[in-house]
DOSETOR-233054 format. One record per atom (N, C-alpha, C): z, y, x; residue in three letters. Coordinates in steps of 0.05 Angstrom, whole numbers, padded with zeros to 5 digits, always signed. Layout:
BEGIN
ZYXALA;...
END
This chain:
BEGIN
+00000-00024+00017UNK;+00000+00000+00000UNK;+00000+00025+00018UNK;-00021+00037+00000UNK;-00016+00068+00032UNK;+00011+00087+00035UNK;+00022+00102+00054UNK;+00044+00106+00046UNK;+00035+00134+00033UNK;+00052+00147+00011UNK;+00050+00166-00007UNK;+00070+00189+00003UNK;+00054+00201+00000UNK;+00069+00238+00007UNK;+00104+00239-00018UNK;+00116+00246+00003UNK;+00135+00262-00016UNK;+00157+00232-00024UNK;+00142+00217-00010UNK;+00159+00184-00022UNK;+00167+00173+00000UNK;+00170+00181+00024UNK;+00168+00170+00052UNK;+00188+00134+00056UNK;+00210+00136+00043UNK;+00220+00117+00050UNK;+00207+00097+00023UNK;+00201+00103+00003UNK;+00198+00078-00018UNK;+00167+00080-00017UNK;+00152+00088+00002UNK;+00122+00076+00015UNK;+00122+00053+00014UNK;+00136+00037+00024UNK;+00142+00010+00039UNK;+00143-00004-00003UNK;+00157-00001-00016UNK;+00161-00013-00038UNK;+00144-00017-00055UNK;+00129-00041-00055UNK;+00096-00041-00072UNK;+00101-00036-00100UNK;+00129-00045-00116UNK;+00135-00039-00137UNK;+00128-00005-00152UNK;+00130+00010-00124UNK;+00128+00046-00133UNK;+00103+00048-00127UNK;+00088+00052-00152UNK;+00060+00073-00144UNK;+00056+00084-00162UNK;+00041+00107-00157UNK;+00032+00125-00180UNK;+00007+00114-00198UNK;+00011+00099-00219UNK;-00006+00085-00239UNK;-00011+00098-00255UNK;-00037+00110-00257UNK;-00050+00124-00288UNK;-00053+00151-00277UNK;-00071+00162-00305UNK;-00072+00199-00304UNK;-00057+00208-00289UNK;-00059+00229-00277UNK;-00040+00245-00261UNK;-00035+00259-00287UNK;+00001+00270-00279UNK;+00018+00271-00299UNK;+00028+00252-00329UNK;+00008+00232-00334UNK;+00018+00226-00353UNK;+00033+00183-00337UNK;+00027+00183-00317UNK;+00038+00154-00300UNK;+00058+00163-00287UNK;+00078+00143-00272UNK;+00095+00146-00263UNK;+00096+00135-00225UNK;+00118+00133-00222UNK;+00128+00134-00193UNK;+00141+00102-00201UNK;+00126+00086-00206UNK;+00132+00060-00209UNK;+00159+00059-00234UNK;+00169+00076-00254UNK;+00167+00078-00273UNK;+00167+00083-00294UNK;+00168+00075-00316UNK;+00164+00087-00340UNK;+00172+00121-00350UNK;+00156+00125-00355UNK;+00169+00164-00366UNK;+00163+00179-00341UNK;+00161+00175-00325UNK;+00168+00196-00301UNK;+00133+00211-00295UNK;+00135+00229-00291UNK;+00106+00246-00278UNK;+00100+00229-00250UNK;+00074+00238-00246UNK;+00072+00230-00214UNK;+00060+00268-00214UNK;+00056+00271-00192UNK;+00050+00297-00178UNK;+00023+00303-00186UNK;+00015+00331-00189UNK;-00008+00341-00195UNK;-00021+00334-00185UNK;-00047+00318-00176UNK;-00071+00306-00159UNK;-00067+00282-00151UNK;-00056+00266-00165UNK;-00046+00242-00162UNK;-00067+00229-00174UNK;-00072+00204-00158UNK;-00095+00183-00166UNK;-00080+00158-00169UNK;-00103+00143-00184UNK;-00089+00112-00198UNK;-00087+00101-00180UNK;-00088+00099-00150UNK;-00084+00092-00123UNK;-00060+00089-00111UNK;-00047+00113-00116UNK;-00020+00113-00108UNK;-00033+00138-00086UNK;-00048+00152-00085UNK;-00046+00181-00066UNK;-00042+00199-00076UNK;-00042+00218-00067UNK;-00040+00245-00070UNK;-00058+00263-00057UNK;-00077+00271-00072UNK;-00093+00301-00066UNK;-00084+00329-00072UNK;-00088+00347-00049UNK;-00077+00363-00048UNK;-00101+00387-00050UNK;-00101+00401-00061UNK;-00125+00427-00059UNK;-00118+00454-00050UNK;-00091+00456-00043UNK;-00079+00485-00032UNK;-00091+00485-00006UNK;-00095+00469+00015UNK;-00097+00474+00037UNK;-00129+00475+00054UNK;-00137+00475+00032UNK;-00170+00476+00041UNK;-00178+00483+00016UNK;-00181+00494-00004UNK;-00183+00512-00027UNK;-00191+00540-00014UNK;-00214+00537-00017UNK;-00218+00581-00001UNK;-00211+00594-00020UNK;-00205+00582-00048UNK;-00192+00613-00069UNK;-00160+00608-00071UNK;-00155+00590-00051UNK;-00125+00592-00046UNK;-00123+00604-00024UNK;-00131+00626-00011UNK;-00130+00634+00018UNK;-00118+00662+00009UNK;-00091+00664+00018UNK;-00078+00689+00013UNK;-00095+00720+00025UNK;-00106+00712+00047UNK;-00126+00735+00054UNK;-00147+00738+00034UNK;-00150+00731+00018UNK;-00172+00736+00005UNK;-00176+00754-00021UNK;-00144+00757-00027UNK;-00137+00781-00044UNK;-00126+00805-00031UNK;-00129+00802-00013UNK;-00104+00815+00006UNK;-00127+00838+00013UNK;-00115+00867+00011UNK;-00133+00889+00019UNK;-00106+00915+00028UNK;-00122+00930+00043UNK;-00101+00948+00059UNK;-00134+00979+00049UNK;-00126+00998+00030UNK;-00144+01015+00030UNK;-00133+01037+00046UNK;-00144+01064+00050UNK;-00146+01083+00062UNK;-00145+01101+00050UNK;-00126+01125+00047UNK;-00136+01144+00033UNK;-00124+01175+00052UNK;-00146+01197+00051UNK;-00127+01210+00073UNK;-00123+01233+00049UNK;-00092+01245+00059UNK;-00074+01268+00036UNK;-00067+01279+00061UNK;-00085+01302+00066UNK;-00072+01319+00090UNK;-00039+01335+00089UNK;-00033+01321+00105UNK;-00030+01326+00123UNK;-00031+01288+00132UNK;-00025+01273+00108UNK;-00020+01254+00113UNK;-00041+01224+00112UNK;-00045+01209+00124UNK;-00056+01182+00118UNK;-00041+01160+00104UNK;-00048+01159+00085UNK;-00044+01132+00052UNK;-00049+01112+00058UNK;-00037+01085+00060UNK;-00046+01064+00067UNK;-00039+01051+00039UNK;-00056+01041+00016UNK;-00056+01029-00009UNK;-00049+01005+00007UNK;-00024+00981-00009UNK;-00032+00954+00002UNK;-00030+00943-00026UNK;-00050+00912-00033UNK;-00055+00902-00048UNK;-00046+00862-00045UNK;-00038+00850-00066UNK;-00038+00821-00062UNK;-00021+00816-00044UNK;-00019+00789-00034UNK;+00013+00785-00015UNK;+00011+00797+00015UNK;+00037+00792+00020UNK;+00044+00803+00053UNK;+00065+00784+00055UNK;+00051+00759+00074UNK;+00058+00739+00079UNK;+00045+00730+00110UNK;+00061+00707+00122UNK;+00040+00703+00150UNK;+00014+00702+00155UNK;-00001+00712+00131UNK;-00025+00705+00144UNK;-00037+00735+00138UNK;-00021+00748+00121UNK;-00033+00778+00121UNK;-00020+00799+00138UNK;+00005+00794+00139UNK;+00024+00816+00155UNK;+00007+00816+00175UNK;-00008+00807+00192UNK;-00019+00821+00219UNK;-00044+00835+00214UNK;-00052+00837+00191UNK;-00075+00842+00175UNK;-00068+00872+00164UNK;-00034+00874+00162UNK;-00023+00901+00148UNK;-00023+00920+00181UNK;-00011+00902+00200UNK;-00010+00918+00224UNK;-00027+00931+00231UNK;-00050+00907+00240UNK;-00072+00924+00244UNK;-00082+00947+00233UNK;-00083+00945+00196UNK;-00091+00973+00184UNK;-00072+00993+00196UNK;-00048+00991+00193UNK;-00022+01013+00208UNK;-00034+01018+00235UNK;-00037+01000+00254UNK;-00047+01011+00282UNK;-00068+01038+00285UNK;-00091+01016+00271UNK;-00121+01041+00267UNK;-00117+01065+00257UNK;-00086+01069+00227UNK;-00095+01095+00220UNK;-00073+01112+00235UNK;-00052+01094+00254UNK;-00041+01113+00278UNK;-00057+01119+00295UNK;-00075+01108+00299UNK;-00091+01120+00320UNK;-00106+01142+00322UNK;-00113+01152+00285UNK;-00120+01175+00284UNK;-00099+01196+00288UNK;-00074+01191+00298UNK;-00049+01207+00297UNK;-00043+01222+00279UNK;-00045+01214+00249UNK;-00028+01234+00225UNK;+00000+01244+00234UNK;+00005+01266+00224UNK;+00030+01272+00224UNK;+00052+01248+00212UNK;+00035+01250+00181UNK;+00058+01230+00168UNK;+00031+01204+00166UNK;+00047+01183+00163UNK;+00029+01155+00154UNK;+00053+01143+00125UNK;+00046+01137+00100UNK;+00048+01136+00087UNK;+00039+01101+00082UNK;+00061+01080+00077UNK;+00046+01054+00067UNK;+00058+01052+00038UNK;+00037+01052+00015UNK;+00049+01050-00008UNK;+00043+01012-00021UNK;+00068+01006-00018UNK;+00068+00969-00031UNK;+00071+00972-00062UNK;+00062+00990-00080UNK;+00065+00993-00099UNK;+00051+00958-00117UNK;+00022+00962-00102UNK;+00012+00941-00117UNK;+00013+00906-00102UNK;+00037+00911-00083UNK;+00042+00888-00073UNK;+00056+00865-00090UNK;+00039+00843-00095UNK;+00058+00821-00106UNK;+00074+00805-00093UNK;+00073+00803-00066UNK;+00101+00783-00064UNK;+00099+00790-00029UNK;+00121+00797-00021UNK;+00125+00807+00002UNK;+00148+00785+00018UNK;+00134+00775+00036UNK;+00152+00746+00051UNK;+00162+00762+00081UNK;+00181+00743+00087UNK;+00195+00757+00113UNK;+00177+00755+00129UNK;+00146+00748+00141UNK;+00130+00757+00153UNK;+00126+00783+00154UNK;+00122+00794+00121UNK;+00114+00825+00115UNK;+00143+00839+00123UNK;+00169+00829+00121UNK;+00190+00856+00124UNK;+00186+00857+00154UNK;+00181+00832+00168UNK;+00180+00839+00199UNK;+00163+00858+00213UNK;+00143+00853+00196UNK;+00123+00883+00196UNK;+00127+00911+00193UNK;+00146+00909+00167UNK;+00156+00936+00161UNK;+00173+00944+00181UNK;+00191+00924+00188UNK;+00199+00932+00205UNK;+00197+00946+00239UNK;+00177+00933+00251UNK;+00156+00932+00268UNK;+00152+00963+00265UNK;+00144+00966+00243UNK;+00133+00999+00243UNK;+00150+01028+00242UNK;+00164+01020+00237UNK;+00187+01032+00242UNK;+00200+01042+00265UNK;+00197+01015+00293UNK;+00208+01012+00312UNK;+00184+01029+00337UNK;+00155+01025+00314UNK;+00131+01039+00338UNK;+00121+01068+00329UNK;+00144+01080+00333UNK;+00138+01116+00335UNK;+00133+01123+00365UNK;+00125+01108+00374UNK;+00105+01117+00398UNK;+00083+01141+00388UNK;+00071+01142+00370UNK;+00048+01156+00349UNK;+00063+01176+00345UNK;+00088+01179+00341UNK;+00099+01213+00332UNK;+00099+01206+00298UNK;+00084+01194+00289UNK;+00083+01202+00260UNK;+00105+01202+00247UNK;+00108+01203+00222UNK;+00137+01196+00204UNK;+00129+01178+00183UNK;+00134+01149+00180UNK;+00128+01133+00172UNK;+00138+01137+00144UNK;+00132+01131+00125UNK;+00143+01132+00096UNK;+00137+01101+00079UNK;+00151+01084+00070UNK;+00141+01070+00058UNK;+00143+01068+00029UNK;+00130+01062+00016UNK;+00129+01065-00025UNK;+00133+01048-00030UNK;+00153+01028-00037UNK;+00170+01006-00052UNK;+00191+01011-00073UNK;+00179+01001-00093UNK;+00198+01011-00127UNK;+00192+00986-00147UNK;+00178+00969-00135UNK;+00174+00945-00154UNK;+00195+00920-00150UNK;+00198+00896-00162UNK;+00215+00888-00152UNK;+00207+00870-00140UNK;+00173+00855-00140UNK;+00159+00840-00108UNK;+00164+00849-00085UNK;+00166+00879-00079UNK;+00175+00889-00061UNK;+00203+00899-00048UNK;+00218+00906-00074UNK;+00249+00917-00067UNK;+00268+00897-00064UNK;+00271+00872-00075UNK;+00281+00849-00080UNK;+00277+00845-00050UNK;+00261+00836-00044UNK;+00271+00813-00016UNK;+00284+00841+00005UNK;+00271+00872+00002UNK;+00284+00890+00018UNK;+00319+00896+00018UNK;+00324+00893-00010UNK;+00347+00898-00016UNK;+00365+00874-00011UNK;+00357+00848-00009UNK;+00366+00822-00007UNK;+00375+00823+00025UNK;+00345+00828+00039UNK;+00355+00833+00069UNK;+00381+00859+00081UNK;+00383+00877+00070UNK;+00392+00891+00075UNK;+00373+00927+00081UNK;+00348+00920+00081UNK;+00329+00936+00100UNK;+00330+00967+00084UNK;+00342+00966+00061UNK;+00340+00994+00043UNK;+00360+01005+00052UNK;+00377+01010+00079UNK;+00390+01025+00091UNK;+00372+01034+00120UNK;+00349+01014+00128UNK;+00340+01025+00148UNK;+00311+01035+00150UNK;+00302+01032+00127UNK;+00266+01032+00122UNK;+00268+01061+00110UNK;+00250+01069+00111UNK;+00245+01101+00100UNK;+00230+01097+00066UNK;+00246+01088+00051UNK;+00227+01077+00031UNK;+00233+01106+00006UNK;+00213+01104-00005UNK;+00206+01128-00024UNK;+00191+01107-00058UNK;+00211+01125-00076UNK;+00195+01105-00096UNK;+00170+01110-00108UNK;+00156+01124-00104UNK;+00119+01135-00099UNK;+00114+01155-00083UNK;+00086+01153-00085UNK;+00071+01171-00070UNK;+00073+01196-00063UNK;+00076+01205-00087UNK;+00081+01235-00089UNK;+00106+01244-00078UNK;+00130+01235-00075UNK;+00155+01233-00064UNK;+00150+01231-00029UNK;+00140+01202-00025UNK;+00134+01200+00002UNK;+00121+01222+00019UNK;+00109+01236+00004UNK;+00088+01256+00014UNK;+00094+01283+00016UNK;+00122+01287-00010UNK;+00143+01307+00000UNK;+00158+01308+00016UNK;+00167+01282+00014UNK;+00189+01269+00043UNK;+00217+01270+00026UNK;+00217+01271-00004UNK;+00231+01268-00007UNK;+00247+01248-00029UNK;
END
């Protein structure tokens, strides 16, 4: 019997396999689900990991907007390990035009992972640029894991734009 994900030690037990429809067979028995992509085999297919419309970069956008004195950085979709270096980079390029202020608004961010606060944080720590960093967090994809960590005593967070842009 092949051994089955998620079952490691009762692999070995020919009695357990996932028999029938996925979801409506069991784990050798009666009543129980087997896992979403489950075949009358006893495997398990998985489609997150090679799925290109499961690829978190792929919603993921960082726009541009310049408010003189200042540069707007819109961010969109998650900020997670595979986008946070994707957020940096946009932060790098529009320090490089040296705004006074740089402005990141997570307004339309859905789910912000400790990849993304390490970021935020990151930016914070690189005023090499002179700028004054402002960040826009008021939702709770975004304020929740900030406030969980602690980081809403050390991040410059503003609850919109228009605020950020006053500085105040």
């Amino acid at each position: 019997m092949p051994r089955l994900p998620g079952k490691p030690d009762e692999a070995a037990d020919s009695s357990l396999a996932c028999v029938g429809a996925p979801g409506r067979a069991s784990w050798g028995g009666a009543g129980a689900a087997c896992p979403a992509g489950a075949t009358d085999d006893g495997t398990v297919t998985m489609d997150e990991p090679t799925d290109p419309s499961a690829d978190p970069a792929r919603d993921f956008r960082v726009e541009r907007a310049d408010r003189p004195p200042a540069a707007v950085l819109a961010v969109y979709g998650e900020v997670d390990m595979v986008t946070a270096p994707l957020l940096t980079a946009a932060v790098d390029e529009a320090l490089a035009g040296a705004p006074p202020v740089l402005v990141v608004d997570l307004a339309a961010v859905e789910f912000l992972a400790s990849a993304g606060l390490t970021a935020l944080v990151a930016m914070t720590q690189h005023r090499a640029s002179g700028a004054a960093l402002r960040i826009v967090a008021s939702g709770r994809a975004t304020m929740r894991p900030i406030q969980l960590t602690g980081l809403e005593r050390t991040l410059p967070l503003y609850p919109t734009v228009d605020a950020a842009l006053a500085g105040s």
